[in-house]
N, C-alpha and C positions, 0 to 999 in steps of 0.2 A: 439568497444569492441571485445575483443579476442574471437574464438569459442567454448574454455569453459567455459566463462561467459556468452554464452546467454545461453548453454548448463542449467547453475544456472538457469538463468531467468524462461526458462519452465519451469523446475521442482518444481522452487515456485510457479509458474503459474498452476500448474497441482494439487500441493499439497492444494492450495488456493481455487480450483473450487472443488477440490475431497472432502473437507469438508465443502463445502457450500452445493454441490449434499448431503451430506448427512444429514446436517440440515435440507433440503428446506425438504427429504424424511421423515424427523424421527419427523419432531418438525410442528406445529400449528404454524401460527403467534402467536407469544407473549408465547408459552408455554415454560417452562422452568424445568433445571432441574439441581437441588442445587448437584453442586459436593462436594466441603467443606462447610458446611453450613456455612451462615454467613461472608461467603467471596471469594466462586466462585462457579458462575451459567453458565449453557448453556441454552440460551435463543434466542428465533430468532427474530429478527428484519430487517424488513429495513428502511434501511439510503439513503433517498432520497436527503442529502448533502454531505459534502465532509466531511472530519475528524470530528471527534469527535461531528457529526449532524449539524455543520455549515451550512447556509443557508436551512437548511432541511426545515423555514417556509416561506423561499424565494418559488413564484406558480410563474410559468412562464412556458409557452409551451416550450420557448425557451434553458430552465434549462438544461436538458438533454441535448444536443446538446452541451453547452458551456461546461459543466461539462466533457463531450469527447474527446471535441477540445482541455480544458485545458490539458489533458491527452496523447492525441497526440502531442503537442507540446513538455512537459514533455520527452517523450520519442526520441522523434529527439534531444532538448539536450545533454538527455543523451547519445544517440549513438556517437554523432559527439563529444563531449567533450572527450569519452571516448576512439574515433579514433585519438585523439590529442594528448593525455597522454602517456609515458611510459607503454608498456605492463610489465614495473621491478616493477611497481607500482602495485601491488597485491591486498594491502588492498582499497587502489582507486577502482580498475575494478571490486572486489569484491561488494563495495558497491556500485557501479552504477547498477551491474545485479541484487543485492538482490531489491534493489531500485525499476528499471523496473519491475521486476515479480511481484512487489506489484502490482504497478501502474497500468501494464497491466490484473492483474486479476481483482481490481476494475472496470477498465476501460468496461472490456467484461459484467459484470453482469447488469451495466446501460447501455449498448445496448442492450442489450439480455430481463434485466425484466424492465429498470427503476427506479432501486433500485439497492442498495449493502446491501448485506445479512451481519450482521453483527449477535454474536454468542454467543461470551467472555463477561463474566462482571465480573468484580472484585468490590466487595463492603465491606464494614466490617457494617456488620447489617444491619439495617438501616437507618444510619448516612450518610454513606460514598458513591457512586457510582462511578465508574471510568465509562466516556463512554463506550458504548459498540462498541467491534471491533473484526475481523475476523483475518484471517491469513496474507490478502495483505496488513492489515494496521501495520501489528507487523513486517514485511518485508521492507512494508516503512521506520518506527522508527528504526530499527535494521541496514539499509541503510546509512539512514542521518547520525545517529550515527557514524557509520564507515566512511563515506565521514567529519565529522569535527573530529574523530580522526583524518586521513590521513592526512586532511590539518594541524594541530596544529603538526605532526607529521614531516610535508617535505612543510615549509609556504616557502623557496626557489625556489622549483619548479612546484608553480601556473603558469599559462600561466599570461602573460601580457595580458589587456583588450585590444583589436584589434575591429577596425572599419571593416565591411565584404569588399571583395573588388570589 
């Protein structure tokens, strides 16, 4: 990845802990507080699983650890894939560094608490909830997103799957 896409990376990484520091500072677990009523709350939680509380009732000493590794793997990917692409490929390297900055600010909050602080909820009354999520997982989705525009955009110049050598 070029140097002003990890240059992105930090800065989501920065903007992802700098409103978690300020949840973790302002809010109670579980307190909350209704910005539009009726369809968005700032609420603190943590997410002991991966997206959208996956595995969150999976207990394992081990959890944490895998939950890491899966995260550092993630990011070797993406370096090396991203080392492999065209730097003309813009909306690609873009979405790999918004991608990584998610990844890696998830990533630091379950080493650091053992949890990801999660913040967002969008719900319409109480009918509806959308999981609750922070800023690294909106960076995630916002990622992906632009990584299968890109491909449905230039599906000519994917790498061929290659055997390592």
């Amino acid at each position: 990845m070029r140097n002003r896409f990890y240059l992105l990376a930090v800065l989501i990484l920065a903007l992802d802990h700098l409103t978690k520091w300020w949840i973790r500072s302002s809010f109670g677990l579980h307190q909350s507080f209704e910005i539009i009523p009726g369809y968005l709350r700032i609420i603190r939680v943590h997410n002991t699983g991966v997206a959208f509380g996956l595995f969150a009732d999976f207990h394992s000493a081990w959890k944490p650890y895998l939950l890491a590794l899966m995260a550092v793997v993630a990011v070797v990917v993406i370096v090396i894939y991203s080392a492999r692409m065209p730097s003309k490929r813009i909306m690609l390297q873009l979405a790999l560094a918004v991608t990584m900055g998610g990844i890696l600010g998830n990533f630091i909050d379950r080493i650091v608490h053992g949890f990801v602080v999660d913040f967002i909820e969008f719900h319409i009354h109480d009918s509806f909830y959308w999981p609750t999520f922070n800023v690294a997982d909106s960076a995630i989705t916002v990622g992906i997103a632009l990584l299968l525009l890109d491909t449905v955009k230039n599906p000519e110049e994917q790498p061929a799957p290659s055997l390592p050598n």
